[in-house]
C-alpha positions in Angstrom: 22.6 -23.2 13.8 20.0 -25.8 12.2 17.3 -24.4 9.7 14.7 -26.0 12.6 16.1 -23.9 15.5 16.1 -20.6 13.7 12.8 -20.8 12.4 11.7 -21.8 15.7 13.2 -18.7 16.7 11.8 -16.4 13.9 8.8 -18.3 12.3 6.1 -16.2 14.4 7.8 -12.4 13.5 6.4 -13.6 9.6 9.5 -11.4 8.2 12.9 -10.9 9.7 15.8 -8.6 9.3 19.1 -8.9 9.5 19.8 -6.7 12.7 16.9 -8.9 14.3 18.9 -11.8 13.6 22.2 -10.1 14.6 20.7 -9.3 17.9 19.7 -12.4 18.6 22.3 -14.7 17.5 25.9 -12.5 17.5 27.9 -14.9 15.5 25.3 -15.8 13.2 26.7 -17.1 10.0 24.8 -15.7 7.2 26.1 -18.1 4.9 23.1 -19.7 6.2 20.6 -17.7 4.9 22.2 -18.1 1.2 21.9 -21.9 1.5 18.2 -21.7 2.8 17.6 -19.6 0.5 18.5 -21.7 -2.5 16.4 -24.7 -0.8 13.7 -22.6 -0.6 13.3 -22.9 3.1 13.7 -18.8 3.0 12.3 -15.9 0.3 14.6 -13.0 0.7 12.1 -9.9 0.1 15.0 -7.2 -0.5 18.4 -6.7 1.2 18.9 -8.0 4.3 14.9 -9.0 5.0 13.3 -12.3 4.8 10.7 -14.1 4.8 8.9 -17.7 5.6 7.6 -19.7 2.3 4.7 -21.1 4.5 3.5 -17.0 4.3 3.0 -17.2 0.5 -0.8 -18.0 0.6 -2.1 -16.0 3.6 -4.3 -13.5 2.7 -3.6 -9.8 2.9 0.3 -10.9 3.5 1.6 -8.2 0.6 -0.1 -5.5 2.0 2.2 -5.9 5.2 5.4 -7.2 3.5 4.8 -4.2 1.6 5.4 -2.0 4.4 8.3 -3.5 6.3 10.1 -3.8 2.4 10.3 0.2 2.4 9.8 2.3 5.1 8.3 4.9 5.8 5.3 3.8 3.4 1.5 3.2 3.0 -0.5 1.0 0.7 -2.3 3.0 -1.5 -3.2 3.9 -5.3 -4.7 0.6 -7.1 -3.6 -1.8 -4.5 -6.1 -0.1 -1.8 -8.8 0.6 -4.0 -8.5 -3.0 -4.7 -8.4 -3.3 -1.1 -12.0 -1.8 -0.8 -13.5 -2.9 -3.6 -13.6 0.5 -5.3 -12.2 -1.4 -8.1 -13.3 -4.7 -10.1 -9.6 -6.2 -10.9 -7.1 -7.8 -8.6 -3.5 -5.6 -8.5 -1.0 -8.1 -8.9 1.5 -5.2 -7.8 1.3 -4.1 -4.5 1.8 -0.2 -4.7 2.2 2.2 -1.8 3.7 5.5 -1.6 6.7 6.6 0.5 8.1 10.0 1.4 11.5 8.3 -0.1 12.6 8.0 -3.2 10.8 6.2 -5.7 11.8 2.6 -5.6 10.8 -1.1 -7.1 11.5 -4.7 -5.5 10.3 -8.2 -6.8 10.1 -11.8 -4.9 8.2 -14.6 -4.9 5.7 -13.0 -2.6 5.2 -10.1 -5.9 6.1 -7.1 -7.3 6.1 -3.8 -4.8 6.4 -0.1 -6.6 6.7 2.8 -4.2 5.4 6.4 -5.6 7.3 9.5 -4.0 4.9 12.1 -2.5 5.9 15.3 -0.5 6.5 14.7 3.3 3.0 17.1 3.1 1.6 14.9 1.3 2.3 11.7 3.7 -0.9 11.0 5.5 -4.3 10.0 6.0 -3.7 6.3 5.8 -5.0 3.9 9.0 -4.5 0.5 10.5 -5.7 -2.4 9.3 -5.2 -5.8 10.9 -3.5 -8.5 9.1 -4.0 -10.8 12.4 -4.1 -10.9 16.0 -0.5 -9.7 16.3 0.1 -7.5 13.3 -1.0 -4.7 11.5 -0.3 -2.6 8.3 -1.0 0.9 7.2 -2.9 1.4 4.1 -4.7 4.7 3.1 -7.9 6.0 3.8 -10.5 5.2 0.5 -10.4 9.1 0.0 -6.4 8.9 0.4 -6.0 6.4 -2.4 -8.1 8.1 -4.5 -6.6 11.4 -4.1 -2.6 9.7 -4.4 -4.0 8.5 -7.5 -5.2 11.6 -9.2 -2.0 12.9 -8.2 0.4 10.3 -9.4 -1.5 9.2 -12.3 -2.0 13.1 -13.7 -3.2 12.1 -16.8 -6.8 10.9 -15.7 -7.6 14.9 -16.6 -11.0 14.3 -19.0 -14.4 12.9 -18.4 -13.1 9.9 -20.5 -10.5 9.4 -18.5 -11.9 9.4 -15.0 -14.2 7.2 -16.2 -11.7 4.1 -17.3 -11.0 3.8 -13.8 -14.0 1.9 -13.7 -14.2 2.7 -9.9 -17.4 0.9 -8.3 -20.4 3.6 -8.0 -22.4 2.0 -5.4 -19.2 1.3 -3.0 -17.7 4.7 -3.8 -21.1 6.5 -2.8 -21.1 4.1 0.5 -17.8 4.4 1.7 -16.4 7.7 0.6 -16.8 10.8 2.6 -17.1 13.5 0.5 -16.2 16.2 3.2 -12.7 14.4 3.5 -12.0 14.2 -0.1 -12.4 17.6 -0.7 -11.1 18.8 2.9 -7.7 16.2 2.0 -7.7 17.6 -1.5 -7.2 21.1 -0.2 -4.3 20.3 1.5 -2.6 19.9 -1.8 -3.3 23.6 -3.0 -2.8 21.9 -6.5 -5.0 23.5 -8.8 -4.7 20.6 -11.0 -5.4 17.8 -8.7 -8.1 20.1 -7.6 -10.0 19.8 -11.0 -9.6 16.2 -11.5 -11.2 15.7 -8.5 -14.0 17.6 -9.6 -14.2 15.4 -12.9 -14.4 12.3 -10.7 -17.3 13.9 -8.3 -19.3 14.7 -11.2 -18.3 11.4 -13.0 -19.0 9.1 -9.7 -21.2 10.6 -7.1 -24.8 10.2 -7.8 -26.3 13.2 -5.7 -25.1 16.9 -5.5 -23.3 17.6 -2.4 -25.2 18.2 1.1 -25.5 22.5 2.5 -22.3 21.0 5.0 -20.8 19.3 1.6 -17.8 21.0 0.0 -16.6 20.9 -3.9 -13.8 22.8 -5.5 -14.9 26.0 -7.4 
């Protein structure tokens, strides 16, 4: 097979595994993919996944490479408070977390980290397109803000909560308190539970609603 018939074939899926190309083409020689590779006409993203060079510049491409690179995982932490603008600075790593173990892979699309978390811990994350076709899952605002304060368990002081630097007006417009605090509880981490609290006092301009909940 030419380099112009199989990304004919496979241009459109963005990324493609090696059981995708196994399925389609039985006695595919994956000597192939080595060559192309060298050439540059092919990015190998981990093991046995690739990936189109035409891909490098579209936006929001990381955030679904990121997921299809190590599965079952979310983008989350920096990477989606980037995402929402809760943050000034661009991540140049993509980070997610993953109910696996933690794990590391660089390219040339970037560097992606994965943080472990609890299978109890793996939710509230949501769709986001990355075109017509396909999607990727990134957490919720209150999610990435809550995997942070876990993961990163030395934001613990006033001073520290407020080097994140997070962006007051967005944070107060897109954050619902409720959920933090109802997500948070889910936890039952009496630590997480106070750093929270440091970040509400540190962040939110008003006191909570009657229906509003903080941490005692």
């Amino acid at each position: 097979m030419n380099y112009i018939h199989f990304k004919s074939e496979f241009f459109k899926e963005i990324c493609i595994s090696k059981s995708r190309i196994e399925s389609e083409f039985e006695n595919f020689n994956f000597n192939n993919i080595s060559r192309w590779i060298n050439k540059n006409l092919l990015i190998r993203l981990r093991n046995g996944l690739y990936a189109f060079p035409e891909y490098l510049e579209e936006s929001n491409i990381r955030y679904y490479l990121a997921n299809r690179i190590y599965r079952p995982s979310y983008v989350s932490l920096q990477s989606a408070l980037s995402y929402y603008g809760l943050i000034p600075e661009a991540v140049i790593q993509i980070k997610s977390i993953t109910s696996l173990k933690t794990n590391a892979f660089e390219n040339r699309f970037g560097i992606f980290t994965y943080n472990t978390i609890k299978s109890d811990y793996f939710f509230g994350y949501q769709q986001k397109a990355l075109n017509s076709d396909f999607t990727f899952l990134i957490a919720e605002p209150e999610k990435a803000i809550l995997d942070l304060l876990y993961i990163y368990s030395f934001y613990n002081t006033s001073e520290e909560i407020t080097e994140l630097r997070l962006n007051k007006e967005i944070l107060n417009e897109i954050v619902n308190r409720n959920k933090l605090t109802e997500y948070a509880e889910r936890y039952r981490n009496k630590a997480l539970s106070n750093r929270l609290n440091l970040l509400i006092k540190n962040y939110f301009d008003v006191k909570p609603k009657s229906n509003q909940r903080v941490f005692p």
